[in-house]
N, C-alpha and C positions, 0 to 999 in steps of 0.2 A: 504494500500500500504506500504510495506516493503521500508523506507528511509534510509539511513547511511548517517551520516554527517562525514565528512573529509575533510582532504588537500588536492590535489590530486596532484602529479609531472605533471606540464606543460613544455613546450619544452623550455629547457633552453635559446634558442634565444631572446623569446617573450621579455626581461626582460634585465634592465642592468647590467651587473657583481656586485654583494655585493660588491666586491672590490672598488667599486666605490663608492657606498655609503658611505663609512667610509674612504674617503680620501686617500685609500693604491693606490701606483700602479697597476692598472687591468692587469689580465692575460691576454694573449696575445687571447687565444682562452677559453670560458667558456665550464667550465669541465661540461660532461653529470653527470645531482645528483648530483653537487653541485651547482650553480646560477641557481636557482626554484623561481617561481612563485605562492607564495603561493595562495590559493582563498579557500574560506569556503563555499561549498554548499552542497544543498540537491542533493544523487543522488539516482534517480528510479531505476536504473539500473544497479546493481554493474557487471554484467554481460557485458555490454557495456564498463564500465569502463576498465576491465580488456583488453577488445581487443584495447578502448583509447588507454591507458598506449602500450602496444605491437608498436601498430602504430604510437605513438609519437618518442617511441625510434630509429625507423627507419629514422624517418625525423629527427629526429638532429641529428644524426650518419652521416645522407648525406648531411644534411647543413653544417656539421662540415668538412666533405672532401671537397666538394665544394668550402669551403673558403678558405682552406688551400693545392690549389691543387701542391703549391710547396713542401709541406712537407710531405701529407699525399695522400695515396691511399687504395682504397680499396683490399683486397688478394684474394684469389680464392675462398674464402667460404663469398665474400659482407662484412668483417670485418674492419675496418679501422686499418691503418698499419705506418708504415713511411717508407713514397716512394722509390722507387728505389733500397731496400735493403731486402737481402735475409739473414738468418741465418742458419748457416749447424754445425751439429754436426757427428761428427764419419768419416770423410771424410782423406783420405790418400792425398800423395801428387798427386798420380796418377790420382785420382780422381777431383782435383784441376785441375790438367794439363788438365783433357778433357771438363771440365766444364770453363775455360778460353781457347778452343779451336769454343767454342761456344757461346763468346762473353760475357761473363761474368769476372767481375774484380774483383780481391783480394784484400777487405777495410784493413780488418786487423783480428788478431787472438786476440780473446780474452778469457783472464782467468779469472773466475769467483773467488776471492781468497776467502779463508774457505772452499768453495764446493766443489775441485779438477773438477772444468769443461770447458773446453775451447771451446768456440763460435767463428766459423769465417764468418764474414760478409765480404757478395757479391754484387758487385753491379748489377743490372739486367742487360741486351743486349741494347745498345739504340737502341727509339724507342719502344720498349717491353713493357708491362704494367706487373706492378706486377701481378697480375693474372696469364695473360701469363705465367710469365719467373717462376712463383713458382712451377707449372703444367712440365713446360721442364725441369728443372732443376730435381724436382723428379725421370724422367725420365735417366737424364743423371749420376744421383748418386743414383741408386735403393738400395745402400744399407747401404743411408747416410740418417742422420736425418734431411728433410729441411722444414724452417715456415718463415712466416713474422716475419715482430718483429710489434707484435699486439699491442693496445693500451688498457688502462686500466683504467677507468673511479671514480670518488668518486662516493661514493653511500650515500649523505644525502643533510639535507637541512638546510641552516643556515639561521634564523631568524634576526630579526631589534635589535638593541643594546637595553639592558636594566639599567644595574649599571655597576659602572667602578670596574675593577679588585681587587681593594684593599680590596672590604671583601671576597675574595675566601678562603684565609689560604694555598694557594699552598706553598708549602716546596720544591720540588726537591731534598733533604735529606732523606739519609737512605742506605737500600742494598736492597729492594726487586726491580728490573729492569722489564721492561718490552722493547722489542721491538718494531718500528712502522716504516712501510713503506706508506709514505704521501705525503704530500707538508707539509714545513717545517714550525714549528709554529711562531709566533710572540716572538719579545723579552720579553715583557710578561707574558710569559708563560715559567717555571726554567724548563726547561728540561736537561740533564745532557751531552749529545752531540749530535752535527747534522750534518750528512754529506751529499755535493750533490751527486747526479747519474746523471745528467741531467743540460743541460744549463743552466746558471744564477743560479743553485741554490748554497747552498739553499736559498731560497727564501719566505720569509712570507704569508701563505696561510692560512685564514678562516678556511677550510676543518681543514688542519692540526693540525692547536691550540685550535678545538674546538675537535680535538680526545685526543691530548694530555693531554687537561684541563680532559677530562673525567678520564684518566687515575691514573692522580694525585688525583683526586676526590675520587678513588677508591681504595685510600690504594698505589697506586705504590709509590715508593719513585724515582727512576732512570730511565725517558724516556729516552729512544735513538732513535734517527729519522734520517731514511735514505730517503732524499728529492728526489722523483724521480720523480717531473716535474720542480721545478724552475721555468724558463721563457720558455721553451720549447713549441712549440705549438706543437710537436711528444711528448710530455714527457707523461710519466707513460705507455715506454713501456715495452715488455715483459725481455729486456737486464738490463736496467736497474733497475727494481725490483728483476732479478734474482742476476747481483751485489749488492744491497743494500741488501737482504736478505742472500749472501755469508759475507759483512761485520757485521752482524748485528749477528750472529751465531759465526764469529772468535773472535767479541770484548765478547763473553760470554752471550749475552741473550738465552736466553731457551726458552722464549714465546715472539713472535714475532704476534702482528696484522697486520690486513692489510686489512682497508674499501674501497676496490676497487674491480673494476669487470670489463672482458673481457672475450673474447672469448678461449677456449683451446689453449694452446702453448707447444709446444714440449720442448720447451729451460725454462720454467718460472716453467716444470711439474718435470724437471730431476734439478733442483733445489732446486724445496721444497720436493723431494724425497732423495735429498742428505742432504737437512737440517735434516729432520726429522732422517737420520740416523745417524745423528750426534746428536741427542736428544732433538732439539729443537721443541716447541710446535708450529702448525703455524695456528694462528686463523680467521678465513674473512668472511667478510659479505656476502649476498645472495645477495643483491641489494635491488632496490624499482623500476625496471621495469614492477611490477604486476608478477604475474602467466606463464603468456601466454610467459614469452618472455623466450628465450630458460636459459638453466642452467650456472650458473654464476659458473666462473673460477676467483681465486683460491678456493674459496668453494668449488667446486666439485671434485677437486685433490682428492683422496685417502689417509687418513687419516687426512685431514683439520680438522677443530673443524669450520663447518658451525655454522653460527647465523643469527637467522631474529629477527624480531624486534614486539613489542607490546605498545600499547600506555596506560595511567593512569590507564584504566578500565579492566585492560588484556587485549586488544578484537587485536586479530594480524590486524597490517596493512595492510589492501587492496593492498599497493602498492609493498609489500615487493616480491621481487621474487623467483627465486626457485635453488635450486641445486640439486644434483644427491643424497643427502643427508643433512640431516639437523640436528644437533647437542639441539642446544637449543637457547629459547628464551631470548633475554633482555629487558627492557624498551629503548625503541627506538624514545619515542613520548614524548609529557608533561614532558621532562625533558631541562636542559640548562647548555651550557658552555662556554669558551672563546672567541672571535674571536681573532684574529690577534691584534687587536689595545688593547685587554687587559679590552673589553667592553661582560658583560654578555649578550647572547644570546641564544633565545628560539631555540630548534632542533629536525630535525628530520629527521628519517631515518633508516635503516639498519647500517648505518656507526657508528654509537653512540650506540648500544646493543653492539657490535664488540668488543671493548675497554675494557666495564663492564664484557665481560666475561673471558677476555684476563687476565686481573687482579684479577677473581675469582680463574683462572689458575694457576698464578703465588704465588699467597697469600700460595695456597693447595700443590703448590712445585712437584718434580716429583716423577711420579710413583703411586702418592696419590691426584691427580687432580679429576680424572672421579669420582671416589669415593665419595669425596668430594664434585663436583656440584651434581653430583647423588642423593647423601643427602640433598640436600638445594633447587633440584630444585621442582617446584609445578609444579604438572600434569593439562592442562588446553587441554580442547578439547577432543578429542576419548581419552579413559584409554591406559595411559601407552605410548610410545612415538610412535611420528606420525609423519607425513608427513607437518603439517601447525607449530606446535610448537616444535619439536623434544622430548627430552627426558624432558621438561618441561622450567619453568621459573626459572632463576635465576638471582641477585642482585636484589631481586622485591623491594628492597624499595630505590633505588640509586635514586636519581633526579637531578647528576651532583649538579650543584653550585646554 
């Protein structure tokens, strides 16, 4: 009988917020792939697992609306959103006029600044559910850009403390930068600046100081983190990661990560198409919902530098999910980085290769990146790049701190 032993992502509910563990203030609502349930078994069935994982991710997508039904709803496509509010791109004033002729309210217009984009948010009809009014609204502006503002999930898994911060050698010195759209790290961790997108932030998040720490690990000398959940129980949506990826491109980074994953967005897609054409690299994980669960957004934008993930032995993670393309692999398993309290911690995930490749990116400089992982990466699986590891492995010997 064919076994594989693994972690597997259980439904972040089961489990108290890490944040709690380590004495920080808990987030208000636990992020889907980041507060995991680790367990180490044998599984017969990796073919089960895969439809698991699928159907886990559903149930805490809907335990996660459920709890928070004054903030969050689901949009027309079953994706979790924040409530009541619509986003429209390309819309005239006329167009405005007949769309608040129909019950619909003008929040406010917003500029995206670096990216030349302006988002104006609606409020929906009372009474209406998002669903509904996203569906009418299409309707009443056929020739305007309208979405939710989706939400946008970490994709890892942050282990039990092991030694304190002090023998890392984190500097935060130098000129190589990198970009990072997170939750924002711990004081801890020298990152070079941080700015909020989102309530309460920024705000000190595991996730975020354990992508950061990687970063630093990896040769960056200047993280910049644009915190875009805070305290937010909407946070990491699609508004605000398209502002923090407009700020994060005007202050000068070039390669921007981003270990999070949702659904396609009209407003987060005309974003990272305006980054890119302003020259910046924009790197993101696949996720760790398995196979089965549909293709993770920002990785599957056009021209993203998708990443999945591989644990000590090469062997890709089970859990890692999929995009419409896939770039290359990093160690994503058996390796370790900061939390928030500035305590070493075991990780795992899609969200931690992310980082490592972001910073392979930015070491190779522009124009001479692909080149450069191309040369360094190891072909692992079908010859030549694929669909499970992309164009091969690179930083294969990093193990964080």
């Amino acid at each position: 009988m064919n076994r594989i032993i693994l972690i597997p992502a259980l439904v972040a509910s089961l489990a108290p917020p890490l944040a709690a563990q380590v004495a920080l203030p808990a987030l208000p609502v636990p992020r889907v792939g980041e507060v995991l349930v680790p367990v180490t078994g044998e599984i017969d069935d990796p073919k089960q697992l895969v439809a698991d994982l699928a159907r886990d991710r559903l149930r805490t997508i809907d335990r996660l609306v459920r709890r928070n039904r004054h903030i969050i709803e689901p949009d027309s496509a079953g994706e979790p959103a924040r409530r009541g509010e619509l986003l429209v791109m390309d819309v005239d004033e006329e167009g405005l006029r007949r769309a608040q002729q129909d019950g619909f309210t003008v929040l406010s217009a917003e500029k995206v600044p670096g990216l030349g984009i302006t988002v104006t948010r609606l409020a929906t009809p009372k009474g209406a559910s998002l669903a509904q009014s996203e569906t009418a609204l299409a309707k009443i502006l056929p020739d305007a850009v309208v979405c939710a503002d989706n939400l946008h999930f970490q994709s890892g898994q942050a282990g039990s403390p092991l030694v304190p911060l002090a023998s890392a050698g984190l500097s935060g010195q130098g000129s190589l930068e990198v970009g990072m759209i997170d939750g924002a790290p711990g004081n801890a961790i020298p990152v070079f600046a941080a700015r909020g997108f989102a309530k309460g932030a920024p705000f000190p998040s595991h996730h975020g100081s354990a992508v950061a720490s990687l970063l630093l690990s990896a040769g960056v000398d200047k993280v910049r983190v644009a915190d875009v959940y805070g305290t937010d129980s909407a946070g990491g949506n699609a508004l605000a990661i398209a502002k923090g990826l407009g700020w994060l491109v005007s202050q000068g980074s070039d390669v921007v990560t981003i270990s999070l994953v949702g659904p396609k967005n009209a407003v987060l897609e005309r974003a990272v198409s305006a980054a890119q054409r302003k020259g910046a690299v924009v790197v993101a994980a696949v996720g760790n919902d398995g196979p089965a669960a549909p293709p993770a957004y920002p990785a599957s934008y056009n021209g993203v530098v998708a990443v999945t993930a591989v644990d000590g032995k090469r062997r890709a993670l089970i859990e890692a999910g999929r995009a419409l393309h896939i770039d290359y692999a990093a160690p994503g398993a058996d390796i370790s980085g900061f939390n928030a309290k500035g305590k070493r911690i075991s990780l795992r995930g899609t969200s931690f290769a992310t980082p490592l490749v972001a910073a392979r990116i930015a070491s190779a400089g522009k124009g001479a990146w692909r080149k450069a992982l191309d040369a360094e990466a190891i072909d692992l699986g079908e010859r030549g790049p694929d669909s499970t590891f992309g164009r091969g492995l690179v930083c294969a010997a990093c193990k964080g701190h």
